[in-house]
N, C-alpha and C positions, 0 to 999 in steps of 0.2 A: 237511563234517566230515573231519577227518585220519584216516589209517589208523596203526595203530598195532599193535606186537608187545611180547610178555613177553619178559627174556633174563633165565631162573635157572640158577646152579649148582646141579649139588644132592648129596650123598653122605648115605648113610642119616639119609633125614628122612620114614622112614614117620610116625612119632609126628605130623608139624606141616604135613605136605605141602599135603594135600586142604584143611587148615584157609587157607591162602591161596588155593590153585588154586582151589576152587568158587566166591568171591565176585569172584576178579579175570577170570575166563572172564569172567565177563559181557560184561566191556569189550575183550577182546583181539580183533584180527583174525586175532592169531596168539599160538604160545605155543613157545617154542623152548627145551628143556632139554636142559643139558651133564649128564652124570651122569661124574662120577669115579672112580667105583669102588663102588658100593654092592655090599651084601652082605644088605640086607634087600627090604620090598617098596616101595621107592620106584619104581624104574622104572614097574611094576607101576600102581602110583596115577599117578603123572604119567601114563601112555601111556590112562588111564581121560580126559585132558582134551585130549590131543595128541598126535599123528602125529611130530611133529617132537623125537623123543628122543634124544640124540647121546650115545654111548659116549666120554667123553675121559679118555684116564690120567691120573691124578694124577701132577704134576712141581715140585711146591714152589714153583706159581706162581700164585696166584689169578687174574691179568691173562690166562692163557694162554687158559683156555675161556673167560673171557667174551670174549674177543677172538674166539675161534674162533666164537661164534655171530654175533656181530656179522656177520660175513660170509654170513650165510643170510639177513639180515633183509631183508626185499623190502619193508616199508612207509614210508611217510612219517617216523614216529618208531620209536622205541624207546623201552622202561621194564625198569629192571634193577629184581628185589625178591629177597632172601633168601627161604630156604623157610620160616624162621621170624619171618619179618615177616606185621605182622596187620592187615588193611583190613576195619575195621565196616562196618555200614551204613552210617551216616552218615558216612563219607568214602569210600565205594565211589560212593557219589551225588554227591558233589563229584567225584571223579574221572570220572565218567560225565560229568558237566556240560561240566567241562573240555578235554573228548574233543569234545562236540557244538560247540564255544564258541570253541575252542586257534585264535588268529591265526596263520597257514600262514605268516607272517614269523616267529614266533617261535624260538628257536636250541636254547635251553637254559630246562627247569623245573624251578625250586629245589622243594623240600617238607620239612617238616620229618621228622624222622627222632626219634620218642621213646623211649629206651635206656634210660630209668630210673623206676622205681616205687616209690611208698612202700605201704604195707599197704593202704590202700583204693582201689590202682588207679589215683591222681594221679600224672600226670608229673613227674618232678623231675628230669631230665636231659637235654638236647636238642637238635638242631643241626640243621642245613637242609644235603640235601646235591641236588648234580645227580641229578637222578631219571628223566627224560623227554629226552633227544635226539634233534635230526633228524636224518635217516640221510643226508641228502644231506650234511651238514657232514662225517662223515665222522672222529668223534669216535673215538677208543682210549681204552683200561684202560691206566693207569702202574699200576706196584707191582706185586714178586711180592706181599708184602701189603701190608694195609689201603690196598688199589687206591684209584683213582680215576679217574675223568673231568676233565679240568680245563675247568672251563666257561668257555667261550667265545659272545661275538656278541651276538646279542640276548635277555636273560636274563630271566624276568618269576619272582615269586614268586608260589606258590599257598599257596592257605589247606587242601589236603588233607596229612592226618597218616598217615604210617606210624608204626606200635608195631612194635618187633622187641622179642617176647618170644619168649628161650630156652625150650628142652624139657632139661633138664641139663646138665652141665658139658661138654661135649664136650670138647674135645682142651687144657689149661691152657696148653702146653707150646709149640703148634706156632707161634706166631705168632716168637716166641722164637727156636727152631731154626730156620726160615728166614732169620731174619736173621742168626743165626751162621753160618750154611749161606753165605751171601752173602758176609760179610766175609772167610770162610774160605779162599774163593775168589777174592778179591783183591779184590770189586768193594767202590765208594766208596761208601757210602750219599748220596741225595739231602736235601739242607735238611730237609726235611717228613718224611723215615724215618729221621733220625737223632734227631727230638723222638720219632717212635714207637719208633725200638729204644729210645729211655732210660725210656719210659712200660714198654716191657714188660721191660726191666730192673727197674725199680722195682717192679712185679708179683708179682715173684720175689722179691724181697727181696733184690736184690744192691746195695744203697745208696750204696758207695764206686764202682763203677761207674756207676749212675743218672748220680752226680752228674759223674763225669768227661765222659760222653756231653755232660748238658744243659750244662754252662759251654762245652762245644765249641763247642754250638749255636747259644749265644746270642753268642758271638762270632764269629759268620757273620753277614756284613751283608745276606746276602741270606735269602731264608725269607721267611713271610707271616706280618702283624703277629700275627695271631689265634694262632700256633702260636709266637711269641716270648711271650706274654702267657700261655700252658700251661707252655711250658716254668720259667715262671718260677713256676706253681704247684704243678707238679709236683715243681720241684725244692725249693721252701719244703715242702713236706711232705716229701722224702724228708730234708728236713736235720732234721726233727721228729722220724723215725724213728732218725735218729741224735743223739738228745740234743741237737743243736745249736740250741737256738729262736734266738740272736742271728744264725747265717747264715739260719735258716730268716725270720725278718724281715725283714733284709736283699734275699733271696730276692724276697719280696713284693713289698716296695715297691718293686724296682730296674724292676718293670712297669711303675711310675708313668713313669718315666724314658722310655718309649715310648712310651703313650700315654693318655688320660683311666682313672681306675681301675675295673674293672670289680667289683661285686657278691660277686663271688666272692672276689675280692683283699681288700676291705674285710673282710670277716666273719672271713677268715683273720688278719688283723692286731689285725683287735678281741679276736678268740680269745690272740692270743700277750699284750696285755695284762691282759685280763680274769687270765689265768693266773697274771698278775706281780701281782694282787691290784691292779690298776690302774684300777677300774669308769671312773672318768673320761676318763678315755684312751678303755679299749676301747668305752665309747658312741659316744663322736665317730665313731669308724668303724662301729660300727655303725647309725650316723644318718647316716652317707655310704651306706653301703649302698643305704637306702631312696629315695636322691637319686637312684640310676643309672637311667638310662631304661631299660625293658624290651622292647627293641628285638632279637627273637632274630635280625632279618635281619643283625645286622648285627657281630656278634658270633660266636665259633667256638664252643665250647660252653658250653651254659647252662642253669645248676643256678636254676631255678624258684625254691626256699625261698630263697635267697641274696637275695632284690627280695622277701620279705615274711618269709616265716616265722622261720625266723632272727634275724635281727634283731629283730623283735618280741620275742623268747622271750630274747632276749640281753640285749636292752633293758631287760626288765623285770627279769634278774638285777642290771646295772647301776643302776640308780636303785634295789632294794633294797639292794644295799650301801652305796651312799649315802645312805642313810636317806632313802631318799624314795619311803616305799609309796605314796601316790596315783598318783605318774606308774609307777611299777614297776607297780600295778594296772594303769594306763591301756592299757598296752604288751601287758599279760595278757589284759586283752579284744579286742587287736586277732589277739593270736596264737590268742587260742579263736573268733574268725569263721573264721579261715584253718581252724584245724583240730580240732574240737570235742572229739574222740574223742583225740588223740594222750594218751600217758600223762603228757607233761612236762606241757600243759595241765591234764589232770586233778590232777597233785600239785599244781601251783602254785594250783587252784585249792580244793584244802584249805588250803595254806597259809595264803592270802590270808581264809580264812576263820577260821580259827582263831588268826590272830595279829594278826590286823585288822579282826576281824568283819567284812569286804569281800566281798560276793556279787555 
């Protein structure tokens, strides 16, 4: 069995701290936390699970400390988690499996990473990032922010899910100012933080800027396809924000242009016709939607409702303007399996009763 270490940052996260530390102790050989400057009882709670608590000043770099632990990790792997990411049961038991199981050839472990909830706790937003390195590879943190690993060698995917649920708003702001911080100071941003500074442009609601960053972006021949295919969703919603649906279209589909259309691109494009009073149109895409394989390995992120719910519930609007309740019923019952309780389902399924006697 591999040995293995935790590597958290952490700065005032008494609220959520203990809530990952007591279930992922189980499985650690080690547990190794940078603290940046807290001012509550986080230290406090961590030094409750580890020895290994390191004072590192905050310097507007997120890559700094996790890089500085990296350098104490004496085991076979490493696993980075936020202090506000959440391992149930049932995937603290996959990960424990894992641990027992993990081919000692193995380089790099994908996991998914779920970021997005709807009211009853289903995931709706989500992406696989490097989670698990071996320490002989010899792996670093890019990015002052939204860091990463860039995985390399021998990669396998797991079926264990991290949930990162927030405890508040923390800091809006800072992801933001670091990267003005950076430009300020002369440096170029990279392919992959020039889609992020225009994502956190776009945040802010600074829209004629979004939009200058992402055209920059997507005429860079270099970048990964998955971050040319955001950018180009990104930027079709901020053209949305600026009144513009004919660039925001455009926007869309210019992704087709790259590569097969993803899920998330279809529902946006059915939405700009359905809006133009187009049900014909905006079905076809949203009957493309439901065609997209639901393949999260292999895709950058991915909104869950966009491969059913959605589209079903879009569907069903489409074929009633068409005058065509049976299949607009049809569509209605697929989106009340998916979601029985949501309010859209419930109206439509007064509607459907009262104007169609349809139960």
């Amino acid at each position: 069995m591999i040995s293995l270490s935790l590597c958290m940052i952490v700065k005032n996260e008494e609220a959520v701290l203990e809530r990952i530390l007591k279930p992922v102790s189980q499985v650690m050989d080690a547990i190794l936390i940078a603290d940046t400057g807290s001012s509550d009882r986080t230290k406090e709670i961590a030094e409750q699970y580890t020895s290994q608590v390191f004072d590192f000043p905050w310097c507007d770099d997120f890559s700094a400390p996790r890089n500085f632990l990296l350098e104490k990790v004496r085991t076979d792997y490493w696993m980075w988690l936020d202090a506000d990411d959440v391992l149930d049961e049932e995937n603290l038991e996959k990960l424990k499996s894992l641990k027992e199981t993990l081919n000692p050839g193995t380089d790099v472990v994908m996991m998914e990473y779920a970021a997005g909830f709807d009211q009853s706790g289903r995931t709706t937003f989500s992406y696989f990032r490097e989670r698990i390195m071996k320490t002989s590879r010899n792996f670093r943190w890019n990015g002052a922010v939204h860091e990463t690993v860039i995985p390399e060698g021998n990669i396998i995917y797991s079926d264990v899910v991290i949930r990162h649920r927030k405890c508040g708003k923390g800091d809006p702001d800072r992801n933001l100012r670091i990267y003005e911080k950076m430009l300020a100071g002369g440096e170029t941003l990279e392919p992959r933080h020039q889609l992020y500074y225009g994502r956190e442009l776009y945040y802010h609601q600074r829209y004629p800027e979004t939009e200058a960053v992402l055209v920059e972006f997507l005429k860079n021949p270099s970048g990964w396809l998955e971050n040319k295919i955001d950018a180009c969703f990104v930027l079709g919603q901020c053209y949305r924000k600026m009144g513009e649906k004919k660039y925001a279209l455009e926007a869309f589909l210019y992704s087709l242009t790259m590569d097969v259309p993803r899920a998330e691109i279809c529902c946006e494009v059915g939405k700009i016709f359905l809006e133009r009073e187009l049900p014909r149109q905006a079905g076809y895409w949203y009957g493309q939607a439901l065609t997209v394989p639901s393949d999260k390995k292999k895709c950058g992120f991915f909104m869950a409702e966009c491969h059913g719910f959605v589209p079903y519930m879009q569907l069903c609007v489409c074929y009633d303007k068409m005058g065509c309740p049976e299949q607009a019923f049809f569509f209605h019952k697929k989106a009340k399996g998916l979601k029985p309780e949501d309010p859209g389902v419930l109206y439509d399924q007064k509607y459907f009763w009262e104007k169609y006697g349809l139960a």
